[in-house]
NUTI-795072 format. One record per residue (C-alpha): chain; x, y, z. Coordinates in pm, 1 decimal, padded with zeros to 6 digits. Layout:
<recs>
{mol=A&x=X&y=Y&z=Z};
...
</recs>
This chain:
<recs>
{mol=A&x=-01950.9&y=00043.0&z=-01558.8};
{mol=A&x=-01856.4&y=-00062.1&z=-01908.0};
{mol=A&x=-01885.2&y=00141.8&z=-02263.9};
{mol=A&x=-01821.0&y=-00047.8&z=-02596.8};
{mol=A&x=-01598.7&y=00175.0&z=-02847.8};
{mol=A&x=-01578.6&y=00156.8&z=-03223.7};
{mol=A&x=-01239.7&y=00290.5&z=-03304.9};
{mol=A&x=-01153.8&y=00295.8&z=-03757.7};
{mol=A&x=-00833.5&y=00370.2&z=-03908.9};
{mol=A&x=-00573.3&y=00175.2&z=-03663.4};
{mol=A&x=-00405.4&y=00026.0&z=-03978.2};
{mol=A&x=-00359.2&y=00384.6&z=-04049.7};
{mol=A&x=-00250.4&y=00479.8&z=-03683.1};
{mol=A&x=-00046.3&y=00197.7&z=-03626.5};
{mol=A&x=00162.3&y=00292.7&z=-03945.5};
{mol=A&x=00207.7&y=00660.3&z=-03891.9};
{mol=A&x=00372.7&y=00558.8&z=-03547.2};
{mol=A&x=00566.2&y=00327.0&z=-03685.4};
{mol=A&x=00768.8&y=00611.9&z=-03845.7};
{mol=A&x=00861.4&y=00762.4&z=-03486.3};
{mol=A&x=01049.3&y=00657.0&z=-03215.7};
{mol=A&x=00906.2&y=00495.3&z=-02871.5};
{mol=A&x=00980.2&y=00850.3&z=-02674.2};
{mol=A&x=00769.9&y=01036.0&z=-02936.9};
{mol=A&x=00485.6&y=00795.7&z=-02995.9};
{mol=A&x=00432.3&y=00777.1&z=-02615.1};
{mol=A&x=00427.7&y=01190.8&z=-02554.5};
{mol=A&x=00197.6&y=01175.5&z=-02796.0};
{mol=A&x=-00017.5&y=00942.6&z=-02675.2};
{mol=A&x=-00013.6&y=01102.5&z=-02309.9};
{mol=A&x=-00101.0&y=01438.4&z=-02433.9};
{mol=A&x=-00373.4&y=01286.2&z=-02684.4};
{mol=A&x=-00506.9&y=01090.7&z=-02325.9};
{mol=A&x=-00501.4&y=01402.8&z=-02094.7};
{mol=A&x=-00726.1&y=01597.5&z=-02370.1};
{mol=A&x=-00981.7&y=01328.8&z=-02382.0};
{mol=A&x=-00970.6&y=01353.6&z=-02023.8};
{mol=A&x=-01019.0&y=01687.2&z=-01980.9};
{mol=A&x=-01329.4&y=01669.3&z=-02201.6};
{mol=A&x=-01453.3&y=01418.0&z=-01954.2};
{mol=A&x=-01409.3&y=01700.2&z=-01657.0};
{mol=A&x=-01531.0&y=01987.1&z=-01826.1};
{mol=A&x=-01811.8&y=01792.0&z=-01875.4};
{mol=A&x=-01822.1&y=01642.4&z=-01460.7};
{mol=A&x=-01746.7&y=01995.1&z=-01371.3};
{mol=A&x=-02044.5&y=02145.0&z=-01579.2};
{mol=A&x=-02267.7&y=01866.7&z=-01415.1};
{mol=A&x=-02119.3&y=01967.9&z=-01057.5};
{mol=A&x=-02197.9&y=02344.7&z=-01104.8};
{mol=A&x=-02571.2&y=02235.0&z=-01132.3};
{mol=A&x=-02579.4&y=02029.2&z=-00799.6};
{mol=A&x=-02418.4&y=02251.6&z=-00595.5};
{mol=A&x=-02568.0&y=02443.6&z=-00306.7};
{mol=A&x=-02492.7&y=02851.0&z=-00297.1};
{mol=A&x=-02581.4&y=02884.3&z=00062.0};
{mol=A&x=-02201.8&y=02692.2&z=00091.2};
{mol=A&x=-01879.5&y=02826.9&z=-00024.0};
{mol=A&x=-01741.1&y=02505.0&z=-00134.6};
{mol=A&x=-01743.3&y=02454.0&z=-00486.2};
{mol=A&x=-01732.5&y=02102.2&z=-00615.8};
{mol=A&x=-01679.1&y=02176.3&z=-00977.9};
{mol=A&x=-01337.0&y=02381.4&z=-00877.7};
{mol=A&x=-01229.7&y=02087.2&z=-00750.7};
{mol=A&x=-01254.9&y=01813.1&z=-01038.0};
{mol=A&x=-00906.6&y=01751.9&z=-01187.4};
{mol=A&x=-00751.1&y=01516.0&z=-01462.6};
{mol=A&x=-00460.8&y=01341.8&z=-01324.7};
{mol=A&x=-00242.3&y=01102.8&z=-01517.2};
{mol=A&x=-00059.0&y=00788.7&z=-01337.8};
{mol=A&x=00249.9&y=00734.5&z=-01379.3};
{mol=A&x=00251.0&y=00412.9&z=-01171.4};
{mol=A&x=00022.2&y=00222.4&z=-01402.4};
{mol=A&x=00238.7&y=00341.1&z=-01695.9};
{mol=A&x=00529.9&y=00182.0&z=-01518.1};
{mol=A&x=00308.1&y=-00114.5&z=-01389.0};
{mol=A&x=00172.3&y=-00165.7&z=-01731.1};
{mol=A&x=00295.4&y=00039.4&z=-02004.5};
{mol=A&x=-00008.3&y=00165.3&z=-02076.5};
{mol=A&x=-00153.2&y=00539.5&z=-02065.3};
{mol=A&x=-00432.3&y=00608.2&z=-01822.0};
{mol=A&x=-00563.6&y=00924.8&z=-01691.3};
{mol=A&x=-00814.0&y=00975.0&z=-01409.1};
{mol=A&x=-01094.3&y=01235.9&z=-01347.6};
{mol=A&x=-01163.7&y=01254.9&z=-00979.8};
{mol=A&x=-01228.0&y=01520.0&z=-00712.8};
{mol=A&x=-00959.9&y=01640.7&z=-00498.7};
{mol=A&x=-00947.9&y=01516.5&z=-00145.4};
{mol=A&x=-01197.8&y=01292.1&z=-00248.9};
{mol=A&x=-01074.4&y=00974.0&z=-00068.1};
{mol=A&x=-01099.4&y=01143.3&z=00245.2};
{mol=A&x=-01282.7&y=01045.6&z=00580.6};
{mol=A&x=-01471.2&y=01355.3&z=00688.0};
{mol=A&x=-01317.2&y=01416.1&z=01032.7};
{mol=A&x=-01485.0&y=01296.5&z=01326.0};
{mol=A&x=-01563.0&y=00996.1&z=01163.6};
{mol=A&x=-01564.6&y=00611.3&z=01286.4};
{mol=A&x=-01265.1&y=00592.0&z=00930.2};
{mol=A&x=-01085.1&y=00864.0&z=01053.3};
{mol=A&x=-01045.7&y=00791.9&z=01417.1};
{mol=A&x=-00931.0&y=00436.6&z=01235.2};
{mol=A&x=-00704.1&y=00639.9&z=01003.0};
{mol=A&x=-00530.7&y=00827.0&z=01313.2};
{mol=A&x=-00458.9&y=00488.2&z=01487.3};
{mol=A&x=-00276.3&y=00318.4&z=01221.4};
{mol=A&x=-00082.4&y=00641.2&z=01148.2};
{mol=A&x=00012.9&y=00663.1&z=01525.1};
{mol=A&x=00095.5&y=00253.3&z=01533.0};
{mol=A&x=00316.0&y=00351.9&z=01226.3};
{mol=A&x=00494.1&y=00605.0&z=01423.9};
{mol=A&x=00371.1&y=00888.0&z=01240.0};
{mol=A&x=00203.6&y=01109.2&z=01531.0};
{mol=A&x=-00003.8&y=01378.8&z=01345.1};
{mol=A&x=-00091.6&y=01452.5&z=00978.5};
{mol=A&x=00230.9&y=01655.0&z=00929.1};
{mol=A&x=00446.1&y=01370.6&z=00933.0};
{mol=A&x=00298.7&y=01282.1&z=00582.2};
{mol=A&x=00329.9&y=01621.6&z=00458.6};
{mol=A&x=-00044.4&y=01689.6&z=00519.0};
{mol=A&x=-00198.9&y=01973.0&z=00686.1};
{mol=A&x=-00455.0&y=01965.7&z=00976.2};
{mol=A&x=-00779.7&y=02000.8&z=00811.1};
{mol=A&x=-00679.9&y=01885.7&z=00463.1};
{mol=A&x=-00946.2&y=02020.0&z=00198.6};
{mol=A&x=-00942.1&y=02385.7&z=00296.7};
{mol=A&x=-00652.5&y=02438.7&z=00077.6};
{mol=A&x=-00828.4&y=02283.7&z=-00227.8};
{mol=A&x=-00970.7&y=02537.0&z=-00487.9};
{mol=A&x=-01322.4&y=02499.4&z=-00410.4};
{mol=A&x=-01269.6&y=02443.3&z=-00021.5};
{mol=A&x=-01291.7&y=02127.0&z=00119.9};
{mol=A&x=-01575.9&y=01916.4&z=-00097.6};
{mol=A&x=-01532.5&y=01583.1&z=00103.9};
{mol=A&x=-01928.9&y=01556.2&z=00066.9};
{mol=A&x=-01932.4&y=01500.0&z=-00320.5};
{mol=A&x=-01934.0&y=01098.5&z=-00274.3};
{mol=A&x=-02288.1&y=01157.8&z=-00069.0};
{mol=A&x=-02430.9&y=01407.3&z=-00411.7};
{mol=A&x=-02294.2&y=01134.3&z=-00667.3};
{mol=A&x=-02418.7&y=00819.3&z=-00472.3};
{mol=A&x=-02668.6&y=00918.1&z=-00243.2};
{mol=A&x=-02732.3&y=00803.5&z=00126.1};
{mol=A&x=-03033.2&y=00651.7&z=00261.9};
{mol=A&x=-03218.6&y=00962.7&z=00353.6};
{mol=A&x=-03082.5&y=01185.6&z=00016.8};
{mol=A&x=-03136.2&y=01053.2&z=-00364.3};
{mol=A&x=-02817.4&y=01029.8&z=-00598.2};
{mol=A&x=-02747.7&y=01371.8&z=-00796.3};
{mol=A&x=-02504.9&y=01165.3&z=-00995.9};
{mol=A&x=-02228.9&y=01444.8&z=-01162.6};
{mol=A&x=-01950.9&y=01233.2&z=-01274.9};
{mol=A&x=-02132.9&y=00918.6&z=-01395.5};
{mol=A&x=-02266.8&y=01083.0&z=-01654.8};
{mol=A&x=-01955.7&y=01228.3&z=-01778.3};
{mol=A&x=-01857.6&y=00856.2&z=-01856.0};
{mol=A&x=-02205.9&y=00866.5&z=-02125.5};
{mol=A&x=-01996.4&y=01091.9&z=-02332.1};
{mol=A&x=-01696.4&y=00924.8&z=-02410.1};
{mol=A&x=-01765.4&y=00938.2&z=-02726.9};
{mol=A&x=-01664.8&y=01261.0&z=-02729.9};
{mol=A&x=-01364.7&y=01181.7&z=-02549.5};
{mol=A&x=-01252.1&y=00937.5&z=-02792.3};
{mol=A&x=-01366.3&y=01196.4&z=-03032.8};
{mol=A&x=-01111.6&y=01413.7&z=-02893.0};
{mol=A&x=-00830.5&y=01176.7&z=-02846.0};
{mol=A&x=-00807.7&y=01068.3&z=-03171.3};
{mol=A&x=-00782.7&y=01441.9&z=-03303.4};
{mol=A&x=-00547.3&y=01541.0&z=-03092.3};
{mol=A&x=-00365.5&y=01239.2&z=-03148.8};
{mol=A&x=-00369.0&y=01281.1&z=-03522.1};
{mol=A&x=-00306.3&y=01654.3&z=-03502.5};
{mol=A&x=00046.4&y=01548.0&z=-03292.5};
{mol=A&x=00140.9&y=01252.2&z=-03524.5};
{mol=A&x=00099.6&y=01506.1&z=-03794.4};
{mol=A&x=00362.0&y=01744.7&z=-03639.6};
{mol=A&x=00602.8&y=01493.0&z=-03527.5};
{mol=A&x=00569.1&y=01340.6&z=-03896.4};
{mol=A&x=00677.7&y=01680.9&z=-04029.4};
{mol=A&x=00914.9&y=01717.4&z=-03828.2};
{mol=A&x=01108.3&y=01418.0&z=-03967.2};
</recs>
């Protein structure tokens, strides 16, 4: 999925940064990237809340987070945050990929879950229980039509980047004064 945005003032930008050091410029950055991200999953979570079923005590929406990675940064240099749903990634157990995951963990010499520091049914202990299902909602299957939650989050980055650059400018501001 691609977006196209217009950003104005980087001249501006790019000189106010100028005037701080790399440690500064980059916490600024971070916390200016985590803000537009968390507009992004208040918005997913907001979309979840409509989609989910009551009869269930799982709550999708609880479980929608903002991460930030660290690896990329050191990969790259460059800030990126995610919006995902925890536990996400997971097989639902009983599956063909978990029985698959369990083999290669027992071929590694790890015998059970705990050796990674996971717990036996993994999910539970999420905030909103264990929402493995929200890939089937947001993509569909072939007997159950898409209820697509997060998607269109990503049709309102504008107001992410809307966010980012305040928060961004409010920062520089306070560094700047600072000085």
């Amino acid at each position: 999925m691609e977006f196209d945005v217009d950003l104005k003032g980087l001249d501006e930008l790019k000189a106010r940064m100028q005037q701080l050091s790399k440690t500064v410029q980059i916490k600024s950055v971070n916390f200016a990237t985590r803000k537009a991200a968390n507009v992004l999953r208040d918005i997913a979570r907001e979309n979840a809340s409509r989609v989910n079923d009551p009869a269930t005590k799982e709550e999708i929406a609880q479980n929608i987070v903002t991460a930030m990675s660290p690896r990329y940064f050191r990969q790259t240099g460059d800030t990126m945050a995610r919006v995902g749903v925890l536990g996400g990634a997971r097989a639902p157990s009983g599956s063909k990929q978990a029985a698959k995951t369990a083999r290669r963990r027992t071929r590694l010499g790890q015998s059970s879950l705990a050796d990674l520091g996971e717990i036996e049914g993994r999910g539970k202990g999420n905030p909103g229980g264990d929402t493995f299902y929200w890939r089937f909602l947001e993509f569909g299957t072939k007997r159950s039509r898409a209820q697509p939650f997060i998607r269109p989050a990503i049709e309102n980055a504008d107001h992410a980047v809307e966010a980012f650059s305040t928060e961004l400018n409010k920062r520089l501001d306070a560094e700047i004064r600072k000085l």
